[in-house]
N, C-alpha and C positions, 0 to 999 in steps of 0.2 A: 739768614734763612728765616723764613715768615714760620712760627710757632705752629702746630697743628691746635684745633680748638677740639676738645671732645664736649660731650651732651649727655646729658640724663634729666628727667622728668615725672613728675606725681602724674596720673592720667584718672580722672574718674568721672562721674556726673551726677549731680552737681562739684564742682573742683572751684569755684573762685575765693571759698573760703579759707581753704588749705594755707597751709604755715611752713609745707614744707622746703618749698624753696628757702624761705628764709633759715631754716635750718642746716640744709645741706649746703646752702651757699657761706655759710658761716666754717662749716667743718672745711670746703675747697681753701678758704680764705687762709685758715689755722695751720693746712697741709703746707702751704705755698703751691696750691693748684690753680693759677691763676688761670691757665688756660683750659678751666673745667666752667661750665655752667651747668644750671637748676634749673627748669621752668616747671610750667604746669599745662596742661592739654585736656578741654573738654571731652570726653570718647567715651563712647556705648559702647555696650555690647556688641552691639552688631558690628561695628569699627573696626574692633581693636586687631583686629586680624589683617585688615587692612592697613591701619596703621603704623603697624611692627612691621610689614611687606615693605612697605613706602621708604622707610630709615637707613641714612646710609652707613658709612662704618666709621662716623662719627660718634655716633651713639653705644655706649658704655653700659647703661641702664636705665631700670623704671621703677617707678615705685605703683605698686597698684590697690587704689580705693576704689569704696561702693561704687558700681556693682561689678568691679572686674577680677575681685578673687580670686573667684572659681573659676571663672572663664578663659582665663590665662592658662588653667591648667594643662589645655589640651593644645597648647601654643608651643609647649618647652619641657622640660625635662624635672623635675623635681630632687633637690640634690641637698635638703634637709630631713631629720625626722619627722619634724612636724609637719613642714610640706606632701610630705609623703603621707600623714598618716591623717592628716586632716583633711587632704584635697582641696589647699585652699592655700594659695602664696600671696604676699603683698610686696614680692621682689623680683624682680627680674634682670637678671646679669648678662651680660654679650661676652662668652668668649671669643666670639670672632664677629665679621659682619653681619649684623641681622639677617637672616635664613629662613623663612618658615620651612623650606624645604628641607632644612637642616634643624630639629626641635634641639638637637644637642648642642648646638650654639647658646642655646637660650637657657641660663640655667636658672632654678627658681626655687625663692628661699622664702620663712616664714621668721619673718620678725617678731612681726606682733609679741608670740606669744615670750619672747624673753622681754621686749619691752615693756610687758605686763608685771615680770615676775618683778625687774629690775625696780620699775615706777613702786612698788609696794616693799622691796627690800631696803630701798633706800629713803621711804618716808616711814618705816616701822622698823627698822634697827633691828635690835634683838626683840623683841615685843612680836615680833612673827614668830618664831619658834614655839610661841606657847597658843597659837591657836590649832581652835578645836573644831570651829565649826565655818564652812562659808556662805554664800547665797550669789547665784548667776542672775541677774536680770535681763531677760531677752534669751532669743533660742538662736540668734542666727549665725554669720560666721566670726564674728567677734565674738560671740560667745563661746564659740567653737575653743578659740584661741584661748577665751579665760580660764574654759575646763581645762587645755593642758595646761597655762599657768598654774593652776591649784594643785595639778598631780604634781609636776614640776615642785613646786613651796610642801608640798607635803613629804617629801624626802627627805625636808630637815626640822620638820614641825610636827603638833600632836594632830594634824587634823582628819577628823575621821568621819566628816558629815559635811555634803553641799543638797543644798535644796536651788532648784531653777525655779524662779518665778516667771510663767511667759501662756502665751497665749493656751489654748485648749487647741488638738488635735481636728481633724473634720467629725469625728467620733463622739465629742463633745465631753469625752472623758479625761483621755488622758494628754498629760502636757507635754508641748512641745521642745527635743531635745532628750528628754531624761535617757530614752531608750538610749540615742545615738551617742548620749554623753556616759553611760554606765559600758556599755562596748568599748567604749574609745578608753575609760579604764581596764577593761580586760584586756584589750590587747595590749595595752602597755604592760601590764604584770606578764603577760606570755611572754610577750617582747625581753622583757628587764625581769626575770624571774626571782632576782635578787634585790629589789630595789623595795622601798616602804611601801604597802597596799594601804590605803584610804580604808582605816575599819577602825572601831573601837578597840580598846588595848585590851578590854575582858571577853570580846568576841570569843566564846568556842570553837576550836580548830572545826570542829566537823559541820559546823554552821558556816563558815566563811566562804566556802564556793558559792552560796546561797544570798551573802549578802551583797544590796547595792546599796554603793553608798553615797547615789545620786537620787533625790527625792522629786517629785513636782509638784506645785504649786501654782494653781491657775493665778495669772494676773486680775486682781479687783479691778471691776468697774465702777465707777466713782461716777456720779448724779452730774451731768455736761454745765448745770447750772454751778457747781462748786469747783469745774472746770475752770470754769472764764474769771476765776477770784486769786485761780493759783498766781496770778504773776504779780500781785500784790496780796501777800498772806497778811503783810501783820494789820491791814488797816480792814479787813472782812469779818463780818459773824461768820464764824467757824464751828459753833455750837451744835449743827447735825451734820457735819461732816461724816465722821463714827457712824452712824446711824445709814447713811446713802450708800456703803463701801459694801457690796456683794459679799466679799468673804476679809476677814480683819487676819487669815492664816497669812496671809503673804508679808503684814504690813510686821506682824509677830516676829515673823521665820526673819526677818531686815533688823528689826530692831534686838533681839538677842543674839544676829551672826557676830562673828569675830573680825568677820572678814565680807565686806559685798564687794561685785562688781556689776556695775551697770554698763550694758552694751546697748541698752534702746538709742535711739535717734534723739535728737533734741526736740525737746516736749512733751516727750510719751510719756517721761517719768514725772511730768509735772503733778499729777494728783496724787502718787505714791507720797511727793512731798508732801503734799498739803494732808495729806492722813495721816503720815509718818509724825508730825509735826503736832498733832492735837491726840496720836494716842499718846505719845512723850510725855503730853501734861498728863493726862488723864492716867496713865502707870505711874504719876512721879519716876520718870526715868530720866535720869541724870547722864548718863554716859552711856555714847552707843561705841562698837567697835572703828573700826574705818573703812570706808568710801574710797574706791577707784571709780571715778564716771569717765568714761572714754570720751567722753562730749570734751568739745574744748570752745564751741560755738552754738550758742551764748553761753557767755564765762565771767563769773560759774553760772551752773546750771540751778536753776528751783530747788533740785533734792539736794546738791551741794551746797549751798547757800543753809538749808536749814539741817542739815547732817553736818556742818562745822559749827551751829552752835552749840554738840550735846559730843562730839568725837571728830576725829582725825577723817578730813575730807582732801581729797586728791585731785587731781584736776587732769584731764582727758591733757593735758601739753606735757606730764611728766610721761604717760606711756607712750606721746610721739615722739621726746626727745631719746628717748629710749633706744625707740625702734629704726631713728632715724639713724643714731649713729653707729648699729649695727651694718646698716644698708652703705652707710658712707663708706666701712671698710670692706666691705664684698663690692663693692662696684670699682673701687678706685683702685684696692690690693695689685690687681696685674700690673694696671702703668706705674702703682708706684715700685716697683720689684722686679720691672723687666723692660729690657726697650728693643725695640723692630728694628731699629736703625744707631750701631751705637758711633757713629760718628754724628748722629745729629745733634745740633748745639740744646734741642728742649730734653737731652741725658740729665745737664748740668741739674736743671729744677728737679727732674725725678729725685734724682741721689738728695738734694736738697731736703726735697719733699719727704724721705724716707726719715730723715732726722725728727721730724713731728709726727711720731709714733706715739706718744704720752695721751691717752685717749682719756685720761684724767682733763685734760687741759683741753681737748678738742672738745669735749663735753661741755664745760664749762664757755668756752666759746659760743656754741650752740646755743645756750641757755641765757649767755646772757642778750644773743640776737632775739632769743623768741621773746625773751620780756619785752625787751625795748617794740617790738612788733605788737605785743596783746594792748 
């Protein structure tokens, strides 16, 4: 009897850069999933609805990138916390035949944000627990995801202070994210009424309902001329850099955090480095905390490149290998735990397959396909 083949795929736009296949196809490889494939699918917004419709019940799951987050949402059923509380998935599971008519077939999870916690628990060791303070770069939904990363790390750490660095409101005041990321802390304390609030350890009790302890910080605008220098810093006069930077609060709040993460796109952060870079000398600053950049394309990135000469710099492939092999076990878990037909000869691989549970090892699989691939 001819094997059944099943399907899952990243879907985003732009998507030809993605890693993920190489990733998940590395986790099928380790299960003994041989008759599982990864691909990758260009699809818009406007699409994607159409092309969940189109899929037949071959397909197991999706992973979803820029711009289909959020868009997904209203596709399927949301069946994590963070899903639920961010309105924003980058998973999508098939309990049964893709349905639009049916959302509860579709269920939908959020990676990200443990792939975040994980990428930073497992390059800072014990060395997390004693931060105090972090910094978000970018307001959008990876940044979404880093704030609950941070509340998440801050239930076993001191940390009692995030400032977002990102664009200014239409208002021209205030920054974008602080409000929706200070909220998305209160509701976690209503939520989890016992769990660690994000406040300093000498806050007065009767001051606390009062404090946020999300700050904002407009993103500097750097002179377009000292733009086009960033991609070769060490061979440029860099002498008015300092001097061209709007406000030097962002580049301050980056170089004293404990903890950054950057969620901008690849390039935006390219002047941040080249500021970050010449206020360093100019404070004699020797040691910064460390660097998650989500970016994994160009790798490393300008700010990563010049944030692992002074501190611990992270590379955007540890939060996808992350996140990826959280999605390899919610997408595969059913076939490997149950079968439709148990006289069919493809039971034998399932059971098989159930043996390479050690997600130590499926990890390590994964990682070493994404090197070989960067």
């Amino acid at each position: 009897m001819v094997e059944k083949c099943y399907n899952c795929a990243v879907l985003g736009n732009p998507i030809s850069h993605s890693l993920s296949p190489v990733l998940h196809n590395a986790a099928y490889k380790a299960l003994g999933l041989n008759n599982w494939h990864y691909g990758k699918e260009k699809v818009s917004e406007e699409d994607l609805k159409d092309f969940i419709a189109n899929l037949d019940d071959s397909w197991k799951g999706l992973s979803l990138t820029m711009p289909l987050k959020k868009t997904i949402m209203s596709l399927g059923v949301a069946c994590d916390y963070w899903s639920k509380t961010l309105g924003v998935a980058n998973t999508a599971v098939f309990s049964k035949k893709p349905c639009l008519e049916n959302p509860e077939t579709i269920e939908l999870c959020n990676t990200d944000v443990n792939g975040i916690v994980m990428a930073l628990i497992h390059s800072l060791k014990s060395q997390i627990l004693n931060a105090k303070s972090a910094v978000i770069v970018g307001s959008g939904n990876t940044a979404s995801s880093a704030m609950a990363a941070l509340i998440e790390i801050a239930q076993g750490s001191k940390l009692s202070k995030i400032s977002v660095v990102a664009r200014l409101q239409s208002d021209g005041k205030t920054v974008k994210g602080v409000s929706r990321f200070n909220d998305l802390v209160d509701k976690h304390n209503s939520d989890f009424p016992n769990s660690r609030r994000i406040e300093p350890s000498n806050l007065y009790l009767k001051n606390k309902r009062d404090y946020k302890p999300v700050c904002g910080i407009e993103f500097p605008t750097i002179d377009p001329e000292f733009i086009k220098i960033s991609q070769d810093i060490e061979k440029c006069d860099k002498s008015h850099i300092l001097e061209s930077i709007s406000s030097l609060d962002a580049i301050e709040a980056i170089a004293n955090a404990d903890i950054v993460i950057s969620t901008v796109p690849a390039h935006v952060a390219d002047g941040l480095a080249l500021a970050l870079c010449e206020y360093c000398k100019e404070k004699s600053i020797e040691h910064l905390g460390a660097l998650l950049d989500v970016v994994y394309d160009p790798r490393p990135s300008q700010i990563l490149k010049v944030w692992r000469k002074y501190g611990m710099g992270i590379g955007g492939e540890e939060m996808l290998l992350y996140q990826a092999l959280d999605q390899v076990k919610l997408m595969t878990f059913e076939y490997r735990h149950s079968s439709d037909d148990p006289s069919d000869d493809s039971c034998t691989n399932k059971h098989q397959s159930d043996k390479a549970t050690d997600y130590d090892y499926i990890r390590s699989c994964m990682e070493k396909a994404l090197q070989e691939a960067l």
